[in-house]
FILUMDO-757002 format. One line per 8 residues: number of its first residue (from 1); for each residue x, y, z of N, C-alpha, C. Coordinates in Angstrom, 2 decimals, decimal comma. Layout:
<nodes>
NUM> X/Y/Z/X/Y/Z/X/Y/Z; ...
</nodes>
This chain:
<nodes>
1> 0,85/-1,17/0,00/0,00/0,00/0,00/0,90/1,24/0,00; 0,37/2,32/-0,66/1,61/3,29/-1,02/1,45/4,07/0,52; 2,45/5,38/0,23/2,12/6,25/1,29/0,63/6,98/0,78; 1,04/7,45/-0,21/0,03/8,47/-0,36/-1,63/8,09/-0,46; -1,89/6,92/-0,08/-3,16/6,01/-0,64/-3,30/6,38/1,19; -2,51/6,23/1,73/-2,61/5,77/2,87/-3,13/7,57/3,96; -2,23/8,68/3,49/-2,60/9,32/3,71/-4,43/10,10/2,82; -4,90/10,08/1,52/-6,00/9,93/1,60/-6,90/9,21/2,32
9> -6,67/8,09/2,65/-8,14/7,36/3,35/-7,32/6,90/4,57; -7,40/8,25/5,85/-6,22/7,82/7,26/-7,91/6,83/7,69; -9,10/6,31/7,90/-9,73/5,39/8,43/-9,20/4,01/7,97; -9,21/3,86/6,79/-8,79/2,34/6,44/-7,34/2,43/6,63; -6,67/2,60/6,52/-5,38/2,72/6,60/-4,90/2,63/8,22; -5,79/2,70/9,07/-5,79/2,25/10,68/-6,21/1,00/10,73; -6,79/0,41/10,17/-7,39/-0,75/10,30/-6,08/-1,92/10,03; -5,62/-3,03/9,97/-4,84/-3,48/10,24/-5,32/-5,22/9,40
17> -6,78/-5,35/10,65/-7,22/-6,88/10,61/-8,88/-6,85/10,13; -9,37/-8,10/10,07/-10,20/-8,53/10,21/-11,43/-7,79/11,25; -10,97/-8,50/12,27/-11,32/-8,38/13,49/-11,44/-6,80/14,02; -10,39/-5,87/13,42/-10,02/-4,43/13,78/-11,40/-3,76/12,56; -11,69/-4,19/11,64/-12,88/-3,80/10,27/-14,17/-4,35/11,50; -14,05/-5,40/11,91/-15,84/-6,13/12,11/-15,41/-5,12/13,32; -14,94/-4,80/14,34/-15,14/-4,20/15,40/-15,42/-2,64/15,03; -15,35/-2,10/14,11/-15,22/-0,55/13,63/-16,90/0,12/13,93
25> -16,93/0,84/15,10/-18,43/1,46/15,15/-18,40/3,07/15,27; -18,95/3,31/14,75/-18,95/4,91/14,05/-19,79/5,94/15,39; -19,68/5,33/16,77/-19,81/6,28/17,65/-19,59/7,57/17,71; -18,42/8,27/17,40/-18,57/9,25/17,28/-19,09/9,79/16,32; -19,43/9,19/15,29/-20,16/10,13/13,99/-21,15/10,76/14,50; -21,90/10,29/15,98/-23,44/11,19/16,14/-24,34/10,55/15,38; -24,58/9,66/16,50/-26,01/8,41/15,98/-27,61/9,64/15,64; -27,24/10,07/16,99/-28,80/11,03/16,97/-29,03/11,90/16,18
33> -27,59/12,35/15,59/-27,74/13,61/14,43/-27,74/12,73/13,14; -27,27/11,50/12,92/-27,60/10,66/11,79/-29,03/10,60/11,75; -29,46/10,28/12,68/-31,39/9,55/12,42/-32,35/11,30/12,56; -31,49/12,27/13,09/-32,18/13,74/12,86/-32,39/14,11/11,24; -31,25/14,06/10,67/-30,58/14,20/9,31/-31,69/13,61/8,58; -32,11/12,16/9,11/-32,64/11,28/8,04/-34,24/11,81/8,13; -34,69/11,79/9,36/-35,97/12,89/9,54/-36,39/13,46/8,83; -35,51/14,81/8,99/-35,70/15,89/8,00/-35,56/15,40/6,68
41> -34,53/14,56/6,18/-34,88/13,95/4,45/-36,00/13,51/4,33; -36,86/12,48/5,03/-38,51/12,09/4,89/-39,28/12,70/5,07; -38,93/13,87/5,74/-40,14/14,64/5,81/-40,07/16,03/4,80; -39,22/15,79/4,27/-39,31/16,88/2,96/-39,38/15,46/1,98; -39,12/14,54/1,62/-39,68/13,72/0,28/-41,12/13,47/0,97; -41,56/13,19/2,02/-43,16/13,26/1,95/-44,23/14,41/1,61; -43,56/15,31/2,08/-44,18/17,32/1,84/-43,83/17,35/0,34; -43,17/16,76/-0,28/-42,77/17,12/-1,89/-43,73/16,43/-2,46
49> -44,19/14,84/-2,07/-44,94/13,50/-2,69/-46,32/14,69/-2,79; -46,95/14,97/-1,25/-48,12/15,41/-1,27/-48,39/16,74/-1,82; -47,31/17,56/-2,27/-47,30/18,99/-3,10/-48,01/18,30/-4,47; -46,85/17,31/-4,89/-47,07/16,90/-6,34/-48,36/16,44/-6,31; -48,60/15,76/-5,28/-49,97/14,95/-5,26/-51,59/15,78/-5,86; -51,01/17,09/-4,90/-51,97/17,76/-5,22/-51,78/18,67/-6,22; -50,85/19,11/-6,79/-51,09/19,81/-8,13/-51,50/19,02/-9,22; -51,22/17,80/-9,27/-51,54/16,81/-9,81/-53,47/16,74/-10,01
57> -53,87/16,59/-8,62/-54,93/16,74/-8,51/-56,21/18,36/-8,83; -55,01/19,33/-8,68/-55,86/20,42/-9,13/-55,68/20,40/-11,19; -54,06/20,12/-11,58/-54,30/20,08/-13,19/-55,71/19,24/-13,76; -55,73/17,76/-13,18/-56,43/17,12/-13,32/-57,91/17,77/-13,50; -58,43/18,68/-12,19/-59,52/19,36/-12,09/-60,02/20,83/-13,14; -58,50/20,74/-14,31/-58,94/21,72/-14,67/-57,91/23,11/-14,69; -57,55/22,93/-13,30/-56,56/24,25/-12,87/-55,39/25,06/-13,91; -55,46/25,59/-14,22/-54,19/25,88/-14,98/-52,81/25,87/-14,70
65> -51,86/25,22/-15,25/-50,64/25,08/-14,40/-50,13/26,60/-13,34; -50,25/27,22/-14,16/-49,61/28,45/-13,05/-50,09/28,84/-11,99; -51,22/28,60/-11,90/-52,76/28,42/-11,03/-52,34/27,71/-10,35; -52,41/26,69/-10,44/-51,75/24,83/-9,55/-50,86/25,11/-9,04; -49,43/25,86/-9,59/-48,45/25,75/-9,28/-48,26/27,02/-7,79; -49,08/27,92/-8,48/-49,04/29,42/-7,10/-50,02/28,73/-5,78; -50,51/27,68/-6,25/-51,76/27,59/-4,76/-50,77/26,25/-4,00; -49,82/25,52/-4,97/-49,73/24,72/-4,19/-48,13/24,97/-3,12
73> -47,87/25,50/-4,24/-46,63/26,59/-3,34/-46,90/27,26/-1,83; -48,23/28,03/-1,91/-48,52/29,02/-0,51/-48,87/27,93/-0,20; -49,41/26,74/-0,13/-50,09/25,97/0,80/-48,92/25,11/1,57; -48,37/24,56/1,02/-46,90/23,45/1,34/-45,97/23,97/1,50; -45,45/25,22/0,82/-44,12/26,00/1,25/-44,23/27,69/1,66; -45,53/27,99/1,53/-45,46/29,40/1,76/-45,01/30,22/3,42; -45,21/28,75/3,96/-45,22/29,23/5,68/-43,57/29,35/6,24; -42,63/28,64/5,18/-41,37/29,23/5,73/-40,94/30,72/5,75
</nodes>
């Protein structure tokens, strides 16, 4: 393994064994800010599903896209 391989990736390059890889737990990464992180990603792809859902449902009704597009905006994102 070269030096310089070794200085890009200093995690693997600590690792040694087997046993030193299966034991490797990412404690400090911040378990709680991992599963916070992931939160907030589902709950903006669900607020996006039900935006689309419903412009979907107003084109369908008729609405005109720009129409659809301004109502569904203030409704799902206007409150930030």
């Amino acid at each position: 393994m070269s030096i310089a391989f070794q200085k890009r990736n200093p995690i693997m390059a600590t690792i040694r064994s087997l046993q030193g890889a299966l034991d490797f737990e990412p404690r400090s990464l911040g378990v709680r800010r991992f599963f916070k992180n992931v939160t907030v990603y589902l709950n903006a792809i669900s607020e996006g599903a039900a935006a689309a859902h419903e412009y979907a449902t107003l084109t369908r009704r008729g609405t005109s896209h720009d129409d659809a597009v301004e109502q569904v905006f203030e409704e799902h994102f206007g409150r930030r």
